[in-house]
C-alpha positions as CSV (number, residue, x, y, z in Angstrom):
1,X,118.8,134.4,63.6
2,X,115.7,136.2,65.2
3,X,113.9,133.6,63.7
4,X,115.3,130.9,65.7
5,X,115.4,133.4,69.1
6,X,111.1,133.8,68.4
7,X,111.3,130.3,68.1
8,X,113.1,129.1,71.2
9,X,110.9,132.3,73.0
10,X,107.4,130.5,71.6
11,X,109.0,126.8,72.8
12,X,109.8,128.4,76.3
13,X,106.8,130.0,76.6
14,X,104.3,126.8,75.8
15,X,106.4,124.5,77.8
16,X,105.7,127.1,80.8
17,X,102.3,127.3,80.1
18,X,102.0,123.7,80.3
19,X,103.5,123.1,83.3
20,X,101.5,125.7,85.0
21,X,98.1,123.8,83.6
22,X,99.2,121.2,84.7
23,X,99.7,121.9,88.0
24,X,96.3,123.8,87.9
25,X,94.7,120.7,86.8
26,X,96.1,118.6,89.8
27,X,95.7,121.5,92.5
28,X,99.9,121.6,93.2
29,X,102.5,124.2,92.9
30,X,105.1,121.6,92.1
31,X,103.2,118.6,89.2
32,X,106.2,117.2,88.3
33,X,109.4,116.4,90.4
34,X,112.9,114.6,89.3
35,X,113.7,111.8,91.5
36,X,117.7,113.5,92.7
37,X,118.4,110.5,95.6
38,X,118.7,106.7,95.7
39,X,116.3,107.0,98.8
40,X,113.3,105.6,97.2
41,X,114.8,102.6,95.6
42,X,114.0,100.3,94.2
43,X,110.5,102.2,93.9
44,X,112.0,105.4,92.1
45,X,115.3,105.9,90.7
46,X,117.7,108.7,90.4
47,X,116.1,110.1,87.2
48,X,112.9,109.2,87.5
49,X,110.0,111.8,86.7
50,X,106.9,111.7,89.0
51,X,103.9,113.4,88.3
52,X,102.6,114.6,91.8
53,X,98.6,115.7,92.3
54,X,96.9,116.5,95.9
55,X,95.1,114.4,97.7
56,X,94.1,112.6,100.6
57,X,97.1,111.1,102.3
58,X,97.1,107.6,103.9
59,X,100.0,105.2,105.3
60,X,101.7,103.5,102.1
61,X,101.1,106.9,99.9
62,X,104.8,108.2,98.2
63,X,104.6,112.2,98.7
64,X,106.3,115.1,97.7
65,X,106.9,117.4,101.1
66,X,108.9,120.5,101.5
67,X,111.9,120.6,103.9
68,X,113.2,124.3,103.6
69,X,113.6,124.9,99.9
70,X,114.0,121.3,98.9
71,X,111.1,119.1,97.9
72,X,111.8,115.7,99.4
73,X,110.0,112.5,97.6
74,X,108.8,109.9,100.2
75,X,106.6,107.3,101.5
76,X,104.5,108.1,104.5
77,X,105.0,105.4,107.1
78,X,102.6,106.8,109.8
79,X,100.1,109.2,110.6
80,X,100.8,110.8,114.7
81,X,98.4,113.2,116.1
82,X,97.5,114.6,112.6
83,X,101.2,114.9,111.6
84,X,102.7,112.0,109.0
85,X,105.9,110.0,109.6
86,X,107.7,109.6,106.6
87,X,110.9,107.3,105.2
88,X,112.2,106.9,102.3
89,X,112.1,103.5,101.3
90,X,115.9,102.8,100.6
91,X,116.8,104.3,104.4
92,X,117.2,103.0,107.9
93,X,114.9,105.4,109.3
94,X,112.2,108.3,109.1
95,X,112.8,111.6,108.1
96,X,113.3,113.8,111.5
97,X,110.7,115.5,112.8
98,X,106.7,114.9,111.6
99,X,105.7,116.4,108.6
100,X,102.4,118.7,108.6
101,X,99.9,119.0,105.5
102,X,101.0,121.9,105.0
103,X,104.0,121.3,104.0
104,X,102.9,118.5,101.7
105,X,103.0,119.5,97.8
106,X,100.8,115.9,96.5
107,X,101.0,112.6,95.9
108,X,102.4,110.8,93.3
109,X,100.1,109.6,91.2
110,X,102.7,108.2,88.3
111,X,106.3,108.2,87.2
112,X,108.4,108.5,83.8
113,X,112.1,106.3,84.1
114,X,114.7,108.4,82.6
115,X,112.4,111.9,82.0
116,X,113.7,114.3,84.8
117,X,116.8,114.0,84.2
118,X,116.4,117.5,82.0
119,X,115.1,119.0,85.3
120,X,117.8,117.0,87.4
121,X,120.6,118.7,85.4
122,X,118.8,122.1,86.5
123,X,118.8,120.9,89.7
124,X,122.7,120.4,89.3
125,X,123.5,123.5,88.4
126,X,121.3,124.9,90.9
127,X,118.5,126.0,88.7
């Protein structure tokens, strides 16, 4: 039994330490997001993993922005007076209000079908 507890300690602790290389190696707090909305379809689907990296942002780039505590994934649609406009691609219209850099966490630079839904089960539960 302690076995299996040092175990599951070691797995936790190398996945962690991953994720935080990671996320060192792409300059972002936040390298890999789960996809929680139908807002970016059909580009990204509820599910979907996306590896996120900083950047420079132009018109057409899908980012991952902070609105409160939530990181929202979508695709800038404008850039205003140094501020971006962003939609989602699956919506009518832009997110309210401009987003500043700042509040931008990266760019997606790549995305998994099917591997956040782990993460999206967190998110569920409110993890």
């Amino acid at each position: 039994m302690i076995r299996e507890i040092l175990e599951f300690i070691v797995i936790f602790a190398a996945a962690f330490l991953f994720y935080q290389a990671i996320g060192f190696a792409l300059q972002t707090p936040t390298p890999m997001v789960s996809v929680v909305s139908e807002s970016m379809l059909p580009t990204l689907h509820v599910g979907d993993l996306v590896i996120v990296a900083k950047g420079d942002y132009k018109v057409g780039d899908i980012v991952v922005y902070m609105r409160g505590n939530m990181p929202i994934i979508h695709r800038i649609i404008e850039i205003k007076n140094g501020e971006y406009v962003i939609k989602g691609d699956n919506n009518a219209v832009a997110d309210p209000g401009n987003v500043k850099q700042i509040q931008i966490l990266g760019k997606a630079i790549g995305a998994a079908p099917l591997l956040g839904y782990p993460r999206l089960v967190l998110y569920w539960f409110g993890i």
